[in-house]
MARTIMI-67193 format. One record per atom (N, C-alpha, C): x, y, z; residue number from 0; atom name. Coordinates in nm, 2 decimals. Example, Ala and Ser with C-alpha at 12.3 -4.5 7.8 and 13.67 -1.06 7.14 Angstrom:
2
(atom (1.32,-0.57,0.78),0,N)
(atom (1.23,-0.45,0.78),0,CA)
(atom (1.32,-0.33,0.78),0,C)
(atom (1.28,-0.22,0.71),1,N)
(atom (1.37,-0.11,0.71),1,CA)
(atom (1.29,0.00,0.79),1,C)
//
This chain:
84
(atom (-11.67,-2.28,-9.05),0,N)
(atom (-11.73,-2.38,-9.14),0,CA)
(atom (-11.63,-2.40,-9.26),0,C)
(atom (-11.54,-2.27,-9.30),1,N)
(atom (-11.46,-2.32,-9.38),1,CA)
(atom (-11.34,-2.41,-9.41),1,C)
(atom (-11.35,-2.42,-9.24),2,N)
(atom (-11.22,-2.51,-9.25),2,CA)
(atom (-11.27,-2.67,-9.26),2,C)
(atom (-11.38,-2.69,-9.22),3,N)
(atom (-11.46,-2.79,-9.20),3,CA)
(atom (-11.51,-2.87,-9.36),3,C)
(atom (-11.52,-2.79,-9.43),4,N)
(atom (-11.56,-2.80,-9.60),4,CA)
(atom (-11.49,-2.90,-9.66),4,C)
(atom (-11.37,-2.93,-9.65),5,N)
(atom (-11.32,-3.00,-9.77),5,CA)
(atom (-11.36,-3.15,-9.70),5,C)
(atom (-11.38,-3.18,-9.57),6,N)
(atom (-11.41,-3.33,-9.49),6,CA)
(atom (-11.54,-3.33,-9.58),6,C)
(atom (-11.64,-3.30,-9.62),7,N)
(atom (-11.73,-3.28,-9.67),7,CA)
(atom (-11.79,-3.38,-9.81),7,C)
(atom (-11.80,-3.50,-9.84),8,N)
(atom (-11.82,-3.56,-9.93),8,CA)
(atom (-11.89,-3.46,-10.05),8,C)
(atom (-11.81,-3.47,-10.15),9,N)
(atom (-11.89,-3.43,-10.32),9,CA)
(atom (-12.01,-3.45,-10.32),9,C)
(atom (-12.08,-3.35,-10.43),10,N)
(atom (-12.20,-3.40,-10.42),10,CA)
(atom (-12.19,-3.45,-10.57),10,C)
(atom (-12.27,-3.57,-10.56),11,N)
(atom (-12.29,-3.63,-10.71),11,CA)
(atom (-12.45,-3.65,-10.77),11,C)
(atom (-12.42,-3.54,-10.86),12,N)
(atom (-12.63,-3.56,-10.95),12,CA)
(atom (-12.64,-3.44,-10.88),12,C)
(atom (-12.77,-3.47,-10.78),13,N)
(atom (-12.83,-3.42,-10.73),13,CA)
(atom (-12.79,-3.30,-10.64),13,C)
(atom (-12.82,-3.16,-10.63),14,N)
(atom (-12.77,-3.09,-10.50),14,CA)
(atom (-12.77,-3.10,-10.38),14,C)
(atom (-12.66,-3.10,-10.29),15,N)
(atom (-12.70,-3.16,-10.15),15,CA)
(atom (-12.75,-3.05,-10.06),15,C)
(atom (-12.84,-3.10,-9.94),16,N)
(atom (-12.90,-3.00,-9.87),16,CA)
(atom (-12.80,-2.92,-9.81),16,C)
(atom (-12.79,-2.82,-9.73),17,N)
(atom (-12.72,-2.68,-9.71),17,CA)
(atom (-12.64,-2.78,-9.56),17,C)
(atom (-12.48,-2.80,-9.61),18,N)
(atom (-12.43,-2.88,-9.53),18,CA)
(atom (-12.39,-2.82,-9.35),18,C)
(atom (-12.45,-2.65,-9.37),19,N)
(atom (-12.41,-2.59,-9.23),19,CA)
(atom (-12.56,-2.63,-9.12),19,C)
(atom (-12.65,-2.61,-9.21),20,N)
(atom (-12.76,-2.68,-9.13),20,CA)
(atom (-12.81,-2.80,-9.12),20,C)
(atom (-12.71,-2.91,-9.14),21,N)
(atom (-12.76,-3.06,-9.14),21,CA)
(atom (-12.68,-3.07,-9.04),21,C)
(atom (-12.54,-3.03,-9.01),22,N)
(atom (-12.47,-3.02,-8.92),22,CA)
(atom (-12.47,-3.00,-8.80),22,C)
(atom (-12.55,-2.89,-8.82),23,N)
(atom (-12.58,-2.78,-8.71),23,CA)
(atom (-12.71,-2.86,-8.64),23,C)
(atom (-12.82,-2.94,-8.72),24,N)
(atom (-12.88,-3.05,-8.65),24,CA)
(atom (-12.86,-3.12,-8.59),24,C)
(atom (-12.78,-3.19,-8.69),25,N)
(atom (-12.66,-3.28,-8.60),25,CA)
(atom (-12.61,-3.31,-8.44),25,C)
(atom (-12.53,-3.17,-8.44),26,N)
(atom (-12.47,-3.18,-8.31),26,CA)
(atom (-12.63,-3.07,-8.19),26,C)
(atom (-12.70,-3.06,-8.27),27,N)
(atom (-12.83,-3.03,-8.21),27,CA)
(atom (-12.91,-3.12,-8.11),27,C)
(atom (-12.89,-3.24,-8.17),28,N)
(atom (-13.00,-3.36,-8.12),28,CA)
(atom (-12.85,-3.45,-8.10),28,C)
(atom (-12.73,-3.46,-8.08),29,N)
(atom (-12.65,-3.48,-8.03),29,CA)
(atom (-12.64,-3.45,-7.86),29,C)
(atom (-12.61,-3.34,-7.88),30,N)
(atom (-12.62,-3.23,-7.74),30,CA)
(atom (-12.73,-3.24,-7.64),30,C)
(atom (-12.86,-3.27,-7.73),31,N)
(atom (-12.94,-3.28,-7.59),31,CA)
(atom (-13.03,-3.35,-7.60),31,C)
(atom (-12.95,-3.50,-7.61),32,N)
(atom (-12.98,-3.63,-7.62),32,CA)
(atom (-13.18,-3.63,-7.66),32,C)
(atom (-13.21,-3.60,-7.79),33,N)
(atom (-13.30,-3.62,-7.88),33,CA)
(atom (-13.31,-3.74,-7.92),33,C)
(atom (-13.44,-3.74,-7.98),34,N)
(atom (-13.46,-3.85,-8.10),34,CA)
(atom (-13.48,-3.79,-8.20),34,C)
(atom (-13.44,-3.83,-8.32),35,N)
(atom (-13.41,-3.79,-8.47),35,CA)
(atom (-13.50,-3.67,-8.54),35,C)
(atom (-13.66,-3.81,-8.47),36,N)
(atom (-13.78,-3.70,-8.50),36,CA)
(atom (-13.80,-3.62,-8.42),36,C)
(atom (-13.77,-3.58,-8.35),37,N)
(atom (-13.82,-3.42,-8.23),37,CA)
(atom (-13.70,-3.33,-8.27),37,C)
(atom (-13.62,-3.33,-8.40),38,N)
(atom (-13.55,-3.27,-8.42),38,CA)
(atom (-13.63,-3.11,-8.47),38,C)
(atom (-13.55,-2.97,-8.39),39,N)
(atom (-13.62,-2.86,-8.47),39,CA)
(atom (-13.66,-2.81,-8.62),39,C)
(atom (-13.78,-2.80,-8.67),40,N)
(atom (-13.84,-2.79,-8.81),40,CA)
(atom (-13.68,-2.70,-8.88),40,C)
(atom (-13.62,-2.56,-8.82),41,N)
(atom (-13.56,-2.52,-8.88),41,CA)
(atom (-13.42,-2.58,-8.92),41,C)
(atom (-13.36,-2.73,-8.87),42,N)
(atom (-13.27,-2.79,-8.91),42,CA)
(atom (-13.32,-2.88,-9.05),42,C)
(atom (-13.45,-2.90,-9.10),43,N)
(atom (-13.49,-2.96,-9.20),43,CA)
(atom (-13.55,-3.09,-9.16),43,C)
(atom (-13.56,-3.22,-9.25),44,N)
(atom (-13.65,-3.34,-9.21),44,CA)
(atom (-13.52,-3.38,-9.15),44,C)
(atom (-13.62,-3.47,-9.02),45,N)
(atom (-13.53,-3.56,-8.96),45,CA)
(atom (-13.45,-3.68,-9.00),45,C)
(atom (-13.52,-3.72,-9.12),46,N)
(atom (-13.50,-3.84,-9.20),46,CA)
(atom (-13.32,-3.78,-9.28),46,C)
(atom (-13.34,-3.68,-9.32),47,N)
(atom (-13.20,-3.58,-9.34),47,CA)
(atom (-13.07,-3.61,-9.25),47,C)
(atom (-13.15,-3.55,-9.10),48,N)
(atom (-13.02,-3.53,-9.08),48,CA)
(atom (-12.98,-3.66,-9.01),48,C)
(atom (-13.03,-3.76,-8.97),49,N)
(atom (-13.04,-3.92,-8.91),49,CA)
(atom (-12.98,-3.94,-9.07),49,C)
(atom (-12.99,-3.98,-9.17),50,N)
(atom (-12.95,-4.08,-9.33),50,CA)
(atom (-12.82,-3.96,-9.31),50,C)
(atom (-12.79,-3.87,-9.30),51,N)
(atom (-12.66,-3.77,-9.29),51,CA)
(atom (-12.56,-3.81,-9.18),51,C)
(atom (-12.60,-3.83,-9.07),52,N)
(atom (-12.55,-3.84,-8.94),52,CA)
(atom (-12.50,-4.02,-8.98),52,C)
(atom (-12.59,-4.13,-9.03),53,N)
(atom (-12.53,-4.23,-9.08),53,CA)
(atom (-12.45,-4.26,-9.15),53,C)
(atom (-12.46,-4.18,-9.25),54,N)
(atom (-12.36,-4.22,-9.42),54,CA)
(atom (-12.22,-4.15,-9.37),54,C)
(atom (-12.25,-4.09,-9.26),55,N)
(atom (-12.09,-4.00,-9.23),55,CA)
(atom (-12.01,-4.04,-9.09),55,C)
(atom (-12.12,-4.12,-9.03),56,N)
(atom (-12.04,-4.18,-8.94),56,CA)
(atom (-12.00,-4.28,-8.99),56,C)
(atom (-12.09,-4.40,-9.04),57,N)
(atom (-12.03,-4.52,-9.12),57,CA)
(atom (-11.88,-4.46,-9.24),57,C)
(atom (-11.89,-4.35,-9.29),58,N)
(atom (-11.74,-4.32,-9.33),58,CA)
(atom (-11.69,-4.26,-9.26),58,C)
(atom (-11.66,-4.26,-9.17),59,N)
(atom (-11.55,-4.20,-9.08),59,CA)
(atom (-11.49,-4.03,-9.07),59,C)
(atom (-11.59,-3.98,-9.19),60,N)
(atom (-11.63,-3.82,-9.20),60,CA)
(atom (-11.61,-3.76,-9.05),60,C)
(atom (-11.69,-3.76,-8.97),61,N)
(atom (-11.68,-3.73,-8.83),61,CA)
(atom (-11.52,-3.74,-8.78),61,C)
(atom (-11.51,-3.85,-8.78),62,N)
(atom (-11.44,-3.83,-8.70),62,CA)
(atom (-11.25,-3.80,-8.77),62,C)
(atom (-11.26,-3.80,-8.92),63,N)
(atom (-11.16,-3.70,-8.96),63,CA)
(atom (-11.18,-3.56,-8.94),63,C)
(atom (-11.27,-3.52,-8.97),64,N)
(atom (-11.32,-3.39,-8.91),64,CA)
(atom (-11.24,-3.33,-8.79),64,C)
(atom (-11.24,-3.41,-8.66),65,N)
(atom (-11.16,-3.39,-8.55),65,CA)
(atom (-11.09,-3.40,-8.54),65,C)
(atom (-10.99,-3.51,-8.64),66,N)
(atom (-10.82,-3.46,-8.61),66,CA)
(atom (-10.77,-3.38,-8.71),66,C)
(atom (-10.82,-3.36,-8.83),67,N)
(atom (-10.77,-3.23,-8.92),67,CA)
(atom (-10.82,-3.10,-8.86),67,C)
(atom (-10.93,-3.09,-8.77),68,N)
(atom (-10.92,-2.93,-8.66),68,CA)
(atom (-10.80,-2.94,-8.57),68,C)
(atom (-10.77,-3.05,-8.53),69,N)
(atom (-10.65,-3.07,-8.42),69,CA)
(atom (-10.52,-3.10,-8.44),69,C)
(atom (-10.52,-3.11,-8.58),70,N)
(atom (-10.40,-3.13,-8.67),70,CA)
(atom (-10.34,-2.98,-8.70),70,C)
(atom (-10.45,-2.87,-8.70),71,N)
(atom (-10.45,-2.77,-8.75),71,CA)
(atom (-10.40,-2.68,-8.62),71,C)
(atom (-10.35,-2.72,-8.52),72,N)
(atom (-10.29,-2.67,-8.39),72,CA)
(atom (-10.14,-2.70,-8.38),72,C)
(atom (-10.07,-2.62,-8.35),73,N)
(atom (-9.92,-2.65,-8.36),73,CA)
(atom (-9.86,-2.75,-8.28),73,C)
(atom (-9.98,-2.75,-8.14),74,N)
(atom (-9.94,-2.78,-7.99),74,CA)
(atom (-10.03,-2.90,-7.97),74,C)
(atom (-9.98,-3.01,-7.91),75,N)
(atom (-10.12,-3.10,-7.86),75,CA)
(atom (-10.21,-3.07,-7.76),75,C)
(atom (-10.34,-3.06,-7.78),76,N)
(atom (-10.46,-3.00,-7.69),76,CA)
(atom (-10.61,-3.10,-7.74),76,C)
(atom (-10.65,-3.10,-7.64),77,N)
(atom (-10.79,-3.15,-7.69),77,CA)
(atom (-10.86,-2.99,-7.81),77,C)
(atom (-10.92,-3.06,-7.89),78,N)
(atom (-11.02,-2.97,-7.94),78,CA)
(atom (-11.18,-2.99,-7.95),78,C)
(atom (-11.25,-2.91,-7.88),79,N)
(atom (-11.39,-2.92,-7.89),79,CA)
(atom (-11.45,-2.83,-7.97),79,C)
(atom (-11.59,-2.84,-8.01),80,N)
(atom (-11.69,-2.77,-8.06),80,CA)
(atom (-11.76,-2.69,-7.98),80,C)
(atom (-11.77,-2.59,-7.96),81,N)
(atom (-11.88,-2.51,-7.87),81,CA)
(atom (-12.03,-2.57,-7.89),81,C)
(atom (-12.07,-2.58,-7.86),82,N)
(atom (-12.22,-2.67,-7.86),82,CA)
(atom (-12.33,-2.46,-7.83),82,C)
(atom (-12.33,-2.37,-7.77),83,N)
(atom (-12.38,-2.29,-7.74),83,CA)
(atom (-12.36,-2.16,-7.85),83,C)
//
């Protein structure tokens, strides 16, 4: 998660919700093709992590994310996430 942190937009005002479990929703209801609302209570409201999963795909958050993990390899390789 640490290396993952700085892709992370500032938080401005208000404190933002705990970004390892909005995430961790995320690729939650990603993985096994959900809908927003049938997301597990312990990831938080769905409304969270769907307004989260938008404001970061529409910036491109995601998917810098992926090449600065794979940037961060000496060698060219795919890089995945473990999902389990």
């Amino acid at each position: 998660m640490a290396r993952l942190e700085p892709f992370f937009p500032r938080s401005h005002g208000k404190p933002r919700v705990d970004d390892r479990r909005v995430l961790s929703g995320i690729i939650f209801i990603n993985r096994n093709g959900l809908r927003w609302r049938d997301a597990p209570s312990e990831y938080g409201p769905h409304k969270t992590l769907y307004s989260r999963w938008k404001r970061c795909s529409e910036k491109g958050i995601f998917a810098r994310m992926m090449v600065g993990l794979a940037s961060s390899h000496s060698e060219e390789k795919t890089v995945m996430i473990p999902s389990h």
